[in-house]
TORVEX-155587 format. One record per residue: x, y, z of N, C-alpha, C in turn; residue number from 1; residue in three letters. Coordinates in nm, 2 decimals. Example, Ala and Ser with C-alpha at 12.3 -4.5 7.8 and 13.67 -1.06 7.14 Angstrom:
# TORVEX-155587
+--------+--------+--------+--------+--------+--------+--------+--------+--------+-----+-----+
:     nX :     nY :     nZ :    caX :    caY :    caZ :     cX :     cY :     cZ :   i :  aa :
+--------+--------+--------+--------+--------+--------+--------+--------+--------+-----+-----+
:   1.32 :  -0.57 :   0.78 :   1.23 :  -0.45 :   0.78 :   1.32 :  -0.33 :   0.78 :   1 : ALA :
:   1.28 :  -0.22 :   0.71 :   1.37 :  -0.11 :   0.71 :   1.29 :   0.00 :   0.79 :   2 : SER :
+--------+--------+--------+--------+--------+--------+--------+--------+--------+-----+-----+
# end
This chain:
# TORVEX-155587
+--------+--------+--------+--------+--------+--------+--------+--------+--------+-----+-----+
:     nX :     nY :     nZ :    caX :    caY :    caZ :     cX :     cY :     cZ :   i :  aa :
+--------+--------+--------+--------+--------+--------+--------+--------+--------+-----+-----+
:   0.84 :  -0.43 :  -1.37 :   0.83 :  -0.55 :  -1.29 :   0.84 :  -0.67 :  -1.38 :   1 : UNK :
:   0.90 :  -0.79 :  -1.30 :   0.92 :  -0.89 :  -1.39 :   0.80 :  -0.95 :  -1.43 :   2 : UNK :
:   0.78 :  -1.04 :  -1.49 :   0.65 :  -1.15 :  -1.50 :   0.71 :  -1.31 :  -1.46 :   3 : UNK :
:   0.81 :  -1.31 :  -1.49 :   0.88 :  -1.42 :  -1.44 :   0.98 :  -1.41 :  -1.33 :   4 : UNK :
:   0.86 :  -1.50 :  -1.25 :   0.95 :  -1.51 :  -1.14 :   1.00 :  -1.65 :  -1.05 :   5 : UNK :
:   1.07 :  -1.70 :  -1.16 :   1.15 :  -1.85 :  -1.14 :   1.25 :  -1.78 :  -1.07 :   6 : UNK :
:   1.32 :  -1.70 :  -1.12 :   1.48 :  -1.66 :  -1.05 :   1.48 :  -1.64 :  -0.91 :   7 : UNK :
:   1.36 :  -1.61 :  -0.80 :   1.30 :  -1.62 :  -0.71 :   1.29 :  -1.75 :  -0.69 :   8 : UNK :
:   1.23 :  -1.82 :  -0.75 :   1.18 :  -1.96 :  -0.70 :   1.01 :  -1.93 :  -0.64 :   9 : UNK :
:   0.97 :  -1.86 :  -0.73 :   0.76 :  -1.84 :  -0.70 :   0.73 :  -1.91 :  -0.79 :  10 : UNK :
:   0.65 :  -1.98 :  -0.77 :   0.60 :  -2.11 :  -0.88 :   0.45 :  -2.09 :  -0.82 :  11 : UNK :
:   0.32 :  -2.01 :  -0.87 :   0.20 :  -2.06 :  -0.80 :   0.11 :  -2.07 :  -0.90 :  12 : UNK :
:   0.01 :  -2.14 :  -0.89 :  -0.09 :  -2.15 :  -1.02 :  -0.16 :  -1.98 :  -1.05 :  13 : UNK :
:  -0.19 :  -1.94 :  -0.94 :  -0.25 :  -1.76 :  -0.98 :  -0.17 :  -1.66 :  -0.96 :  14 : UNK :
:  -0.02 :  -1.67 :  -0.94 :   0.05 :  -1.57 :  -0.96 :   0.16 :  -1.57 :  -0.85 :  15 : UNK :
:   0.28 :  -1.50 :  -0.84 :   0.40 :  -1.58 :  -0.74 :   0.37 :  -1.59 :  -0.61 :  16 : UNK :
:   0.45 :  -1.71 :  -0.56 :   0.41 :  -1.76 :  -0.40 :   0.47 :  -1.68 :  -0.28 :  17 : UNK :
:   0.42 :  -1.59 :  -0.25 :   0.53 :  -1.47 :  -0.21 :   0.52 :  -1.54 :  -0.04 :  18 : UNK :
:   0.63 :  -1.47 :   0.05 :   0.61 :  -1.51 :   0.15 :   0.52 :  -1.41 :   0.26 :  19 : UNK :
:   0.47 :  -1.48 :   0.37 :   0.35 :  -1.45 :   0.43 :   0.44 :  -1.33 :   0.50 :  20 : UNK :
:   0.30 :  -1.22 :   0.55 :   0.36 :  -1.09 :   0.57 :   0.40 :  -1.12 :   0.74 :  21 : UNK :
:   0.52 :  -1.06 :   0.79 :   0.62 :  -1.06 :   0.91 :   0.51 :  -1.06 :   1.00 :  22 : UNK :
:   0.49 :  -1.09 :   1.16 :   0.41 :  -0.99 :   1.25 :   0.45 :  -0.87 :   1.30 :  23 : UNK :
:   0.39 :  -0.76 :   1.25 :   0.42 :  -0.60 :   1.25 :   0.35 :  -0.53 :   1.37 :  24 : UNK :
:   0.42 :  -0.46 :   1.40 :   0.39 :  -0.36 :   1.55 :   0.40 :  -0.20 :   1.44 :  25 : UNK :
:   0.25 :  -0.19 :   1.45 :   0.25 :  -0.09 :   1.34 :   0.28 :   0.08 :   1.39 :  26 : UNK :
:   0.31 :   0.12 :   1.30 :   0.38 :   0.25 :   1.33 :   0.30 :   0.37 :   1.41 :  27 : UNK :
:   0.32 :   0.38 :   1.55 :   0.21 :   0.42 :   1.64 :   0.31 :   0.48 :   1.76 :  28 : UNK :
:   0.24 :   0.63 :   1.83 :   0.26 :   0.64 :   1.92 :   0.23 :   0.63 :   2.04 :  29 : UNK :
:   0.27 :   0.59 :   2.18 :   0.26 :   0.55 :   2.26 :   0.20 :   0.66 :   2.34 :  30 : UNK :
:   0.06 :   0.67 :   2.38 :   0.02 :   0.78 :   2.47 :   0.02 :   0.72 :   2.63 :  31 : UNK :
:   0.13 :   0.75 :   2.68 :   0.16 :   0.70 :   2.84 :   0.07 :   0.70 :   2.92 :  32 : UNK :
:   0.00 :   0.84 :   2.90 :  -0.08 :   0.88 :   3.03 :  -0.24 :   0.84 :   3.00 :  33 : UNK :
:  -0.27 :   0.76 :   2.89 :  -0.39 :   0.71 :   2.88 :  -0.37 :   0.56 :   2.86 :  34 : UNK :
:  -0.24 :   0.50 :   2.83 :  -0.24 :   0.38 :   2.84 :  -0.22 :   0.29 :   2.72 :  35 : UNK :
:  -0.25 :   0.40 :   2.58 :  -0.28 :   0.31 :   2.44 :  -0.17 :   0.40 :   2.31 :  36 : UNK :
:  -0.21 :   0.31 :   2.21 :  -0.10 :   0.36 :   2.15 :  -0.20 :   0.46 :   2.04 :  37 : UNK :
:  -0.11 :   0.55 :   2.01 :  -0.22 :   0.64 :   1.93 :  -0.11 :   0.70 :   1.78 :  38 : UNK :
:  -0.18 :   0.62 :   1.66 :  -0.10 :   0.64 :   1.54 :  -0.11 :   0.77 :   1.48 :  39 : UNK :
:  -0.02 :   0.83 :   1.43 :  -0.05 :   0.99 :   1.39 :  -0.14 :   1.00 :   1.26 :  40 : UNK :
:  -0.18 :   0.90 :   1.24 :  -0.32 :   0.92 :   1.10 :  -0.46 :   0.91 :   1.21 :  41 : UNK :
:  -0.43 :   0.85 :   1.31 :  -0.54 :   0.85 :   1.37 :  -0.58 :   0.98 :   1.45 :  42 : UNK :
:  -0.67 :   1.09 :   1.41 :  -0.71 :   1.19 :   1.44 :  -0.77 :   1.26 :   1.49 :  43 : UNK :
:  -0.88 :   1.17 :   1.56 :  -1.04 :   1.19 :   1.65 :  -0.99 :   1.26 :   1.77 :  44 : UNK :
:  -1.07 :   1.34 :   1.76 :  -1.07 :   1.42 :   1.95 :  -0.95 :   1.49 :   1.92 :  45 : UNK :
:  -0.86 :   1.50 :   1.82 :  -0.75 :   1.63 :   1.82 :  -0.77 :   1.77 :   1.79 :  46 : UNK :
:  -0.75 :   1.82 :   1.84 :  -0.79 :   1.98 :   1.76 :  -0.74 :   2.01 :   1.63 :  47 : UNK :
:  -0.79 :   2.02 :   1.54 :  -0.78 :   2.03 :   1.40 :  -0.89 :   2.09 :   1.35 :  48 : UNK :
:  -0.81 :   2.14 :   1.21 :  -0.92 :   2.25 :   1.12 :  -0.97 :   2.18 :   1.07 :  49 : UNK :
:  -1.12 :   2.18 :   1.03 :  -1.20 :   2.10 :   0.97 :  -1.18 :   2.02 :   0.82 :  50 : UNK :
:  -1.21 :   1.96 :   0.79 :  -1.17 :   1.92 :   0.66 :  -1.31 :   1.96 :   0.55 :  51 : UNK :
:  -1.22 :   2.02 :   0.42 :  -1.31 :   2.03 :   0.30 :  -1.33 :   1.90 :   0.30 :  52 : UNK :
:  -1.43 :   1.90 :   0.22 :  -1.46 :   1.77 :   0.18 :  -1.53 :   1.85 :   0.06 :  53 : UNK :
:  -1.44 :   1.77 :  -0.11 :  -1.55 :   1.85 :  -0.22 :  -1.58 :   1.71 :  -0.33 :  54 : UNK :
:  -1.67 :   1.66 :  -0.31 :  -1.74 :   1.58 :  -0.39 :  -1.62 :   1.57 :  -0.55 :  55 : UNK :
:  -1.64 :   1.47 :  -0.59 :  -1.58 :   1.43 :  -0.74 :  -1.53 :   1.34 :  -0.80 :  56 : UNK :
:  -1.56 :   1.35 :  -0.92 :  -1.56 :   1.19 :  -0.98 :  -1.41 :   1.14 :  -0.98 :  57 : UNK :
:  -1.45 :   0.99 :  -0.96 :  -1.25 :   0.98 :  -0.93 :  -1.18 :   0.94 :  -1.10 :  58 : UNK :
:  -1.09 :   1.01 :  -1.07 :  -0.99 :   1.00 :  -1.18 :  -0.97 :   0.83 :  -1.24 :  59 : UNK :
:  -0.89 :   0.88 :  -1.34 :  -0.85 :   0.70 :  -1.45 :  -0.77 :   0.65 :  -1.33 :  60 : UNK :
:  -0.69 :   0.75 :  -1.28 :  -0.57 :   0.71 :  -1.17 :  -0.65 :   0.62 :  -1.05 :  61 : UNK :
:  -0.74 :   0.69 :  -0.99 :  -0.83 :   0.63 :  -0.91 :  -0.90 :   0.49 :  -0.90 :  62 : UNK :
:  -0.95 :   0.50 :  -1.04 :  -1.05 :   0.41 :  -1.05 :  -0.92 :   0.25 :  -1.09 :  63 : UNK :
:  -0.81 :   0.29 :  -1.17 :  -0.71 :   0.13 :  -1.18 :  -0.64 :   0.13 :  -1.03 :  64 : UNK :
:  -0.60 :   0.21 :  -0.98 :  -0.57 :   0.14 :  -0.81 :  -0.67 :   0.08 :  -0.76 :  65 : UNK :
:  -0.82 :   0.12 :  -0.75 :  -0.91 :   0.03 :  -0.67 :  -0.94 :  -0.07 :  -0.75 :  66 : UNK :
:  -0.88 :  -0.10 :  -0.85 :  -0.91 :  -0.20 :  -0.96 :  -0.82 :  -0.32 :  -0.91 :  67 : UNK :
:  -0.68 :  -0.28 :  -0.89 :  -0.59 :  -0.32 :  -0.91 :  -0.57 :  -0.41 :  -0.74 :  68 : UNK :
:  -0.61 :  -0.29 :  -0.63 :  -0.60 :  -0.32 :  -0.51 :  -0.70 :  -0.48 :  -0.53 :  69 : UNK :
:  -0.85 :  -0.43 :  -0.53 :  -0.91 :  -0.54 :  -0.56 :  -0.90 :  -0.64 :  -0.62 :  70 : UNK :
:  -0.84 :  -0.66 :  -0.74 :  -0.78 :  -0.81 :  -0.78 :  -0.67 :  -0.82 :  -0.66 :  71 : UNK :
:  -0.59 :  -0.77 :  -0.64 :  -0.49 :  -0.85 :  -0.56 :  -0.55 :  -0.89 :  -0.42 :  72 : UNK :
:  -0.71 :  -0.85 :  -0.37 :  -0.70 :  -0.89 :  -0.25 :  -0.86 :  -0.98 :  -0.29 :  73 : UNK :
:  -0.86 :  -1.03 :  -0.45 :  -0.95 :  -1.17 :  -0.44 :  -0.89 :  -1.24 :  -0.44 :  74 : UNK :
:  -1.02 :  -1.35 :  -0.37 :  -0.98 :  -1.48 :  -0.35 :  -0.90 :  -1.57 :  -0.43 :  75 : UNK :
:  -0.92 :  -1.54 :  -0.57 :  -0.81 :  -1.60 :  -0.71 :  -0.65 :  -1.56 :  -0.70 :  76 : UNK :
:  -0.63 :  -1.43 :  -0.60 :  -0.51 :  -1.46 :  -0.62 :  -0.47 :  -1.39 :  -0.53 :  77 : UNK :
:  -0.50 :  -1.33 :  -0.43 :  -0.52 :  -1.33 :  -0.26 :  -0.37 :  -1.29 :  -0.25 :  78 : UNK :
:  -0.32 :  -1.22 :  -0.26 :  -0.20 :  -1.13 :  -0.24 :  -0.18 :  -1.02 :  -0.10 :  79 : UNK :
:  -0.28 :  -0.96 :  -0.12 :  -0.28 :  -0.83 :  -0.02 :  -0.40 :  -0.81 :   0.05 :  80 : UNK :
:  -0.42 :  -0.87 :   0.16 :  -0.57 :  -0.87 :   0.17 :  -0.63 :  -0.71 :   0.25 :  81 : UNK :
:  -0.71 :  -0.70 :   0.28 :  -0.74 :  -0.57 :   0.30 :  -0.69 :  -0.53 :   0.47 :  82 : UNK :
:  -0.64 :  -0.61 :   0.56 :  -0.55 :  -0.54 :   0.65 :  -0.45 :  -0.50 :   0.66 :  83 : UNK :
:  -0.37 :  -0.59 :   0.54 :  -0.26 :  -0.57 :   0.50 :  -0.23 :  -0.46 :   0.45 :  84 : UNK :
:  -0.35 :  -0.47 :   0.38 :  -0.36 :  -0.29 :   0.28 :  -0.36 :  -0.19 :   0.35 :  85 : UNK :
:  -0.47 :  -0.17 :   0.47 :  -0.46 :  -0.07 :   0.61 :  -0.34 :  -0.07 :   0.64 :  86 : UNK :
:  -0.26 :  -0.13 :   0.70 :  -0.13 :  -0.12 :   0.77 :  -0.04 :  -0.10 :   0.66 :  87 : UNK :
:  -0.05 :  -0.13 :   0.58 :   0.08 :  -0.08 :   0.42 :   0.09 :   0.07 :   0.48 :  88 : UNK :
:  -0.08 :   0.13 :   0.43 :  -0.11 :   0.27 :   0.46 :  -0.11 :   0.33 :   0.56 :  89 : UNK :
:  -0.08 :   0.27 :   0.68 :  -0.08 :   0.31 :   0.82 :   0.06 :   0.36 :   0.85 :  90 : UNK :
:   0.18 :   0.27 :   0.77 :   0.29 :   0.27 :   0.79 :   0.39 :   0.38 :   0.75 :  91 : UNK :
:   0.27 :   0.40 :   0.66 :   0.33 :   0.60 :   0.55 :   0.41 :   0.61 :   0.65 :  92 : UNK :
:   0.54 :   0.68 :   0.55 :   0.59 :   0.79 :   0.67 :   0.52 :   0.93 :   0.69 :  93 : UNK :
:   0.51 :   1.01 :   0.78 :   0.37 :   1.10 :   0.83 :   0.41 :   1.19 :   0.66 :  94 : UNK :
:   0.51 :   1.20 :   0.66 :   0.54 :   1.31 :   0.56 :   0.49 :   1.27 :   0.41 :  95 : UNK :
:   0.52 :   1.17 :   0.38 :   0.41 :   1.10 :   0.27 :   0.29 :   1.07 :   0.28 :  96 : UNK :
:   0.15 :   1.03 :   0.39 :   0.12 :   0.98 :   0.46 :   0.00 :   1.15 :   0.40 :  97 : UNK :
:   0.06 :   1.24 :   0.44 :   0.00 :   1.35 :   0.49 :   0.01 :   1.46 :   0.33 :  98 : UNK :
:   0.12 :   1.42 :   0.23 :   0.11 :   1.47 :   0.12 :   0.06 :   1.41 :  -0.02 :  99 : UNK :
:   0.00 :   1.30 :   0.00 :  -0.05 :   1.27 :  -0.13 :  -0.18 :   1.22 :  -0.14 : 100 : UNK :
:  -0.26 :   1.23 :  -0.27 :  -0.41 :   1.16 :  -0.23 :  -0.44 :   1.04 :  -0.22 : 101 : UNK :
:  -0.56 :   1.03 :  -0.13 :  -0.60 :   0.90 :  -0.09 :  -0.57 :   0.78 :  -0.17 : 102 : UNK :
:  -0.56 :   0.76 :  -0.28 :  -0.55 :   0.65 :  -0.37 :  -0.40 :   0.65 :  -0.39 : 103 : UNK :
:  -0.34 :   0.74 :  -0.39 :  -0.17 :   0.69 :  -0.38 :  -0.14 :   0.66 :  -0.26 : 104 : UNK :
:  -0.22 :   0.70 :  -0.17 :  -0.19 :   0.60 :  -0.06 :  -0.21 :   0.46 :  -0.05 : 105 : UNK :
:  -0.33 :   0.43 :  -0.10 :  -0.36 :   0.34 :  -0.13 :  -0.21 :   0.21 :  -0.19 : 106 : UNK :
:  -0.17 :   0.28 :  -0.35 :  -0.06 :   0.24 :  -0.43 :   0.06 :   0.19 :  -0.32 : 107 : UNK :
:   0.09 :   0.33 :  -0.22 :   0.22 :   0.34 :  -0.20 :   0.18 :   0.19 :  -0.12 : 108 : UNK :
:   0.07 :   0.20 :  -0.01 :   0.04 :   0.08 :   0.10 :   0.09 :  -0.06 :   0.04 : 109 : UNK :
:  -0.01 :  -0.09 :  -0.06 :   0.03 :  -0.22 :  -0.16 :   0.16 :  -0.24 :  -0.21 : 110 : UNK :
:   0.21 :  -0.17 :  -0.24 :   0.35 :  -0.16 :  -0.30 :   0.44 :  -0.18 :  -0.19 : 111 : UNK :
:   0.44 :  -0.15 :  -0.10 :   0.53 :  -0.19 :   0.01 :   0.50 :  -0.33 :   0.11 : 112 : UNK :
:   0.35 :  -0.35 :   0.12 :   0.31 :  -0.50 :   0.15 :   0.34 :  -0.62 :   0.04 : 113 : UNK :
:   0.37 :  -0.57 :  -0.12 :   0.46 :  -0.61 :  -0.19 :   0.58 :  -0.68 :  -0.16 : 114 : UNK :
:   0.61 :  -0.59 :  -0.13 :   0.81 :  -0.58 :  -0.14 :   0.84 :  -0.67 :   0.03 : 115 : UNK :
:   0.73 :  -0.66 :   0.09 :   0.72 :  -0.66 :   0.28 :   0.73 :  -0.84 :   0.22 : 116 : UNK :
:   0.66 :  -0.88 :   0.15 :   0.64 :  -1.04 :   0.09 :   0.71 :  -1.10 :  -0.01 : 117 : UNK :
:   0.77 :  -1.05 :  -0.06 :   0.93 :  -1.06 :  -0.15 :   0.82 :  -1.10 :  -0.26 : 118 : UNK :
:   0.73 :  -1.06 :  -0.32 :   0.66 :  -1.05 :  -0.46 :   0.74 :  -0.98 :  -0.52 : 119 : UNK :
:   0.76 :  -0.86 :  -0.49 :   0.81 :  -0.76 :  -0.57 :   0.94 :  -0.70 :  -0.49 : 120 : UNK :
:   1.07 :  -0.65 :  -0.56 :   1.16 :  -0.58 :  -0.51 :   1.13 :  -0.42 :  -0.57 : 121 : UNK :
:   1.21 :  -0.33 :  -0.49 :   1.23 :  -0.17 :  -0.51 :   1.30 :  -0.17 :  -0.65 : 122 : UNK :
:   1.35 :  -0.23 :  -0.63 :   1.42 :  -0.21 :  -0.79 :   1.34 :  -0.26 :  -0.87 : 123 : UNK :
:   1.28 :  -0.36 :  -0.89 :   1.16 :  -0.39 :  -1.02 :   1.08 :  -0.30 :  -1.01 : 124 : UNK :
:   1.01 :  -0.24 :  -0.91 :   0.90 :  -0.12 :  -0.88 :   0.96 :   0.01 :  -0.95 : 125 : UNK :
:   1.09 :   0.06 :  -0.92 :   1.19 :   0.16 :  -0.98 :   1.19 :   0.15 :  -1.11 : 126 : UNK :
:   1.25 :   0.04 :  -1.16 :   1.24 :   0.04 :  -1.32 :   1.13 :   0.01 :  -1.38 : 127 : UNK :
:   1.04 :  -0.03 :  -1.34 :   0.87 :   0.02 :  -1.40 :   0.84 :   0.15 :  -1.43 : 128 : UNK :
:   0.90 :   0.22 :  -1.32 :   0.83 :   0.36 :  -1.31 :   0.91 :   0.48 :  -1.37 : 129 : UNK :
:   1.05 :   0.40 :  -1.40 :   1.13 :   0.48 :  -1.46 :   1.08 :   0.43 :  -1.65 : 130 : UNK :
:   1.06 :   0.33 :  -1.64 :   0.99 :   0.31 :  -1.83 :   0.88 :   0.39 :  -1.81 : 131 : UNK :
:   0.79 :   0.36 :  -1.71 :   0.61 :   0.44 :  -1.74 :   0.67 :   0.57 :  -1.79 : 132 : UNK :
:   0.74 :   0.68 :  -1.71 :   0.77 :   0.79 :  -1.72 :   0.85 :   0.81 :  -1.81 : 133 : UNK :
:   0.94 :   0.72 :  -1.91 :   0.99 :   0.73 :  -2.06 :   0.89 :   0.71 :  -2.16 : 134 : UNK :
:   0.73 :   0.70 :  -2.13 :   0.68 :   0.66 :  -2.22 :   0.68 :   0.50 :  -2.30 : 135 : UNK :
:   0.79 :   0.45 :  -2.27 :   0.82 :   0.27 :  -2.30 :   0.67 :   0.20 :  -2.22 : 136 : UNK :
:   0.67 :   0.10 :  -2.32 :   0.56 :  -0.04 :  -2.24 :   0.59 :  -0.16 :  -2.26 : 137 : UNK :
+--------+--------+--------+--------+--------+--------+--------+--------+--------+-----+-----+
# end
Protein backbone atom coordinates (compact mmCIF):
# COMPACT_ATOMS: atom_id res chain seq x y z
CA UNK A 1 0.00 0.00 0.00
CA UNK A 2 1.06 3.40 -0.80
CA UNK A 3 1.79 6.09 2.01
CA UNK A 4 1.47 8.70 -0.31
CA UNK A 5 -1.46 9.55 -1.33
CA UNK A 6 -1.30 12.95 -3.35
CA UNK A 7 -1.76 11.12 -6.68
CA UNK A 8 -5.36 10.65 -5.35
CA UNK A 9 -5.60 14.07 -4.16
CA UNK A 10 -6.10 12.82 0.03
CA UNK A 11 -4.49 15.57 1.83
CA UNK A 12 -5.78 15.09 5.68
CA UNK A 13 -3.84 16.00 8.80
CA UNK A 14 -4.37 12.10 10.36
CA UNK A 15 -4.30 10.16 7.35
CA UNK A 16 -6.03 10.25 3.66
CA UNK A 17 -9.42 12.06 3.19
CA UNK A 18 -11.23 9.07 1.79
CA UNK A 19 -14.64 9.45 0.56
CA UNK A 20 -17.70 8.82 2.87
CA UNK A 21 -19.11 5.20 2.66
CA UNK A 22 -22.20 4.83 -0.30
CA UNK A 23 -25.72 4.14 1.40
CA UNK A 24 -25.76 0.25 1.29
CA UNK A 25 -28.76 -2.20 1.30
CA UNK A 26 -26.78 -4.90 2.94
CA UNK A 27 -26.44 -8.29 1.64
CA UNK A 28 -29.72 -9.97 3.00
CA UNK A 29 -32.43 -12.19 2.17
CA UNK A 30 -35.86 -11.33 1.85
CA UNK A 31 -38.11 -13.71 4.04
CA UNK A 32 -41.64 -12.92 2.23
CA UNK A 33 -43.77 -14.78 4.35
CA UNK A 34 -42.67 -13.03 7.64
CA UNK A 35 -42.11 -9.73 6.12
CA UNK A 36 -38.22 -8.98 6.96
CA UNK A 37 -35.14 -9.44 5.50
CA UNK A 38 -33.03 -12.17 6.95
CA UNK A 39 -29.02 -12.13 6.23
CA UNK A 40 -27.43 -15.69 5.86
CA UNK A 41 -24.85 -14.87 8.89
CA UNK A 42 -27.84 -14.25 10.77
CA UNK A 43 -28.63 -17.61 12.46
CA UNK A 44 -31.10 -17.65 15.42
CA UNK A 45 -34.13 -19.93 15.42
CA UNK A 46 -32.47 -22.04 12.40
CA UNK A 47 -31.82 -25.59 12.93
CA UNK A 48 -28.26 -25.99 13.20
CA UNK A 49 -25.61 -28.15 14.95
CA UNK A 50 -24.46 -26.65 17.89
CA UNK A 51 -21.37 -24.78 17.87
CA UNK A 52 -17.94 -25.91 19.65
CA UNK A 53 -16.87 -23.26 21.30
CA UNK A 54 -13.01 -23.98 22.59
CA UNK A 55 -11.58 -21.27 24.71
CA UNK A 56 -7.98 -19.73 23.47
CA UNK A 57 -5.57 -17.37 23.52
CA UNK A 58 -5.73 -15.23 20.38
CA UNK A 59 -2.96 -15.47 18.11
CA UNK A 60 -0.15 -12.44 17.03
CA UNK A 61 -2.63 -12.55 13.88
CA UNK A 62 -5.52 -11.79 16.14
CA UNK A 63 -4.34 -9.52 18.48
CA UNK A 64 -2.78 -6.78 15.28
CA UNK A 65 -6.31 -6.92 13.49
CA UNK A 66 -7.99 -5.80 16.69
CA UNK A 67 -5.22 -3.49 17.01
CA UNK A 68 -5.35 -2.30 13.77
CA UNK A 69 -9.35 -2.33 13.37
CA UNK A 70 -9.25 -0.09 16.57
CA UNK A 71 -6.92 2.60 15.42
CA UNK A 72 -8.80 2.98 12.29
CA UNK A 73 -12.05 3.37 14.13
CA UNK A 74 -10.47 6.15 16.81
CA UNK A 75 -11.45 9.27 16.95
CA UNK A 76 -7.70 10.47 15.67
CA UNK A 77 -8.24 9.08 12.55
CA UNK A 78 -11.81 7.71 12.25
CA UNK A 79 -11.68 5.70 9.14
CA UNK A 80 -13.89 2.74 9.63
CA UNK A 81 -16.11 3.08 12.35
CA UNK A 82 -17.60 0.11 13.92
CA UNK A 83 -20.83 -0.26 11.61
CA UNK A 84 -19.06 0.01 8.92
CA UNK A 85 -16.91 -2.68 10.13
CA UNK A 86 -20.31 -4.93 10.78
CA UNK A 87 -21.48 -4.52 7.36
CA UNK A 88 -17.80 -4.81 5.58
CA UNK A 89 -18.35 -8.36 7.45
CA UNK A 90 -21.86 -8.81 6.79
CA UNK A 91 -21.18 -8.41 3.19
CA UNK A 92 -18.76 -11.65 3.01
CA UNK A 93 -19.62 -13.55 0.35
CA UNK A 94 -21.39 -16.67 2.40
CA UNK A 95 -18.47 -18.73 0.97
CA UNK A 96 -15.79 -16.60 2.55
CA UNK A 97 -18.00 -15.48 5.25
CA UNK A 98 -18.42 -19.11 6.42
CA UNK A 99 -14.56 -20.30 5.72
CA UNK A 100 -12.33 -18.31 7.56
CA UNK A 101 -11.72 -17.15 11.29
CA UNK A 102 -13.42 -14.51 13.02
CA UNK A 103 -10.60 -11.98 12.82
CA UNK A 104 -10.03 -12.42 9.00
CA UNK A 105 -13.26 -11.59 8.83
CA UNK A 106 -12.75 -8.95 10.60
CA UNK A 107 -9.50 -7.92 8.02
CA UNK A 108 -11.41 -8.93 4.93
CA UNK A 109 -14.63 -6.42 6.42
CA UNK A 110 -12.10 -3.34 6.79
CA UNK A 111 -10.36 -4.02 3.69
CA UNK A 112 -13.22 -3.76 1.63
CA UNK A 113 -14.90 -0.61 3.65
CA UNK A 114 -11.34 0.46 2.50
CA UNK A 115 -11.45 0.15 -1.06
CA UNK A 116 -15.73 0.99 -0.63
CA UNK A 117 -13.97 4.80 0.39
CA UNK A 118 -11.26 5.03 -2.20
CA UNK A 119 -8.53 4.89 0.82
CA UNK A 120 -7.24 2.04 -0.55
CA UNK A 121 -7.38 0.19 -4.05
CA UNK A 122 -7.30 -3.85 -4.81
CA UNK A 123 -4.29 -3.50 -6.34
CA UNK A 124 -2.36 -1.60 -3.55
CA UNK A 125 -3.99 -4.33 -1.05
CA UNK A 126 -2.57 -7.16 -3.85
CA UNK A 127 0.76 -5.93 -4.01
CA UNK A 128 1.23 -5.71 -0.19
CA UNK A 129 0.28 -9.03 0.08
CA UNK A 130 2.12 -10.28 -2.67
CA UNK A 131 5.64 -8.54 -0.92
CA UNK A 132 4.32 -9.83 2.74
CA UNK A 133 4.32 -13.34 1.19
CA UNK A 134 7.97 -12.68 -0.61
CA UNK A 135 9.22 -11.94 2.62
CA UNK A 136 10.05 -8.04 1.34
CA UNK A 137 9.14 -4.97 3.80
Amino acid sequence: MTTDNSERGHEHAHGPDCDPAPDHDPGSEHDHEHGHHHAFHDMGGEPRPGFIIQEHDPSEFDKDVDVLVNLLASKEVALVRPDERRRGIEELPREVYFSVPYYQRWLYGVAAILVEKNCLTTDEIAATMDRLRGGES
